[in-house]
C-alpha positions as CSV (number, residue, x, y, z in Angstrom):
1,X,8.1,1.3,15.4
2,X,10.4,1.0,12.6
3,X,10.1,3.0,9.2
4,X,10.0,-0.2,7.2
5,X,6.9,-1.4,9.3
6,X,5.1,1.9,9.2
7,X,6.3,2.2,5.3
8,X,4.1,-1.2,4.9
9,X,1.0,-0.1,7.3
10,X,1.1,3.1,4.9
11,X,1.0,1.4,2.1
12,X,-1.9,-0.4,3.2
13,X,-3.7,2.3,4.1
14,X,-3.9,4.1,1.0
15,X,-4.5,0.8,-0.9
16,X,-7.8,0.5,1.5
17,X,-8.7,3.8,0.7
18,X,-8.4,3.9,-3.1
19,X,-10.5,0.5,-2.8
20,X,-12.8,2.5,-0.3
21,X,-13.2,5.1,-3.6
22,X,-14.6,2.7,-5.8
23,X,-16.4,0.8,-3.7
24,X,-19.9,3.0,-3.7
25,X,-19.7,2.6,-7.6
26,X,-19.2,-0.7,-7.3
27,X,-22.1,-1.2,-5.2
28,X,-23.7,0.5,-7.7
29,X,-23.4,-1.5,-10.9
30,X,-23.4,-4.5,-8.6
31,X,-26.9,-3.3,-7.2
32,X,-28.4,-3.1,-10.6
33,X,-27.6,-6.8,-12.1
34,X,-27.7,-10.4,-11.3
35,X,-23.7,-10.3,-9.9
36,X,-25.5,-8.9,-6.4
37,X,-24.3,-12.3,-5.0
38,X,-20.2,-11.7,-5.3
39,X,-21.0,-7.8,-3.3
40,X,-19.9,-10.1,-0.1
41,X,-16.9,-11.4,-2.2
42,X,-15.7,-7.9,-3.8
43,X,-15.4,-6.5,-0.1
44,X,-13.4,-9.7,1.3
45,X,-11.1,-8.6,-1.9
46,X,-10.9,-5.3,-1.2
47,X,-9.8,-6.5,2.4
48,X,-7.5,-8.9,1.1
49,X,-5.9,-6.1,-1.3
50,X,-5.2,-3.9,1.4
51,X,-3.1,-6.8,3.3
52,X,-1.4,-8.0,0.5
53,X,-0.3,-4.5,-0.2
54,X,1.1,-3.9,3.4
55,X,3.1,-7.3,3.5
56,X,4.8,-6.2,-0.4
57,X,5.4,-2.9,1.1
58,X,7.0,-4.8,4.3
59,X,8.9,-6.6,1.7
60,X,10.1,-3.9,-0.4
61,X,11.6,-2.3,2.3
62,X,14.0,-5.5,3.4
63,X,17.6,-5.0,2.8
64,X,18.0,-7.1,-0.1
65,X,15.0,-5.8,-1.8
66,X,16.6,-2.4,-1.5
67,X,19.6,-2.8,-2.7
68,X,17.8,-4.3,-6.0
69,X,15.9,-1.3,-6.2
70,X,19.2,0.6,-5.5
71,X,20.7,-0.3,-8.7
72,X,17.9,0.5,-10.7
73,X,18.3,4.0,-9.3
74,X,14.6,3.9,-7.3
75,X,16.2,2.9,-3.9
76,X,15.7,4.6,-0.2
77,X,18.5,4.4,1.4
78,X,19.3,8.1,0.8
79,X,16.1,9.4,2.8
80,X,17.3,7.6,5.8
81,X,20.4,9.9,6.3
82,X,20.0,12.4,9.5
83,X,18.8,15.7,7.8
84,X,21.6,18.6,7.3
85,X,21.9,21.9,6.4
86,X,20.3,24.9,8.0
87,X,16.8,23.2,7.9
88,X,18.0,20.6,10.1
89,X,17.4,22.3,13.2
């Protein structure tokens, strides 16, 4: 699998599980008030989140978008060089 593609499913991952934090609490003030009805909808969000995360991950990692970043001095590219040094081994 490539790094850009597991970058993205990475990404997605840990936006699921921040929303997966804050979920019980929002179940919580949901529980107690008359927005019960959207507890269906804040999950589908939460979902939807997640995914949309993954594909901006997917597309932060394309060429061009890296070579944006690279100028702004926030780039990649350097941590895909084969490791040196006497760690490398």
């Amino acid at each position: 699998m490539q790094s850009k593609n597991k970058r993205a499913i990475r990404t997605a991952l840990q936006t699921l599980a921040a929303v997966a934090a804050v979920l019980p609490a929002l179940a919580a003030l949901l529980a107690d008030s008359a927005l019960a009805v959207a507890a269906p909808w804040a999950v589908a969000a939460a979902g939807t989140a997640a995914v949309a995360a993954g594909i901006v991950a997917r597309f932060m990692a394309s060429d061009p978008f890296e070579r944006l970043l690279d100028r702004f001095g926030i780039g990649l590219r350097d941590d895909t060089a084969p490791p040196s040094g006497p760690a490398a081994g």
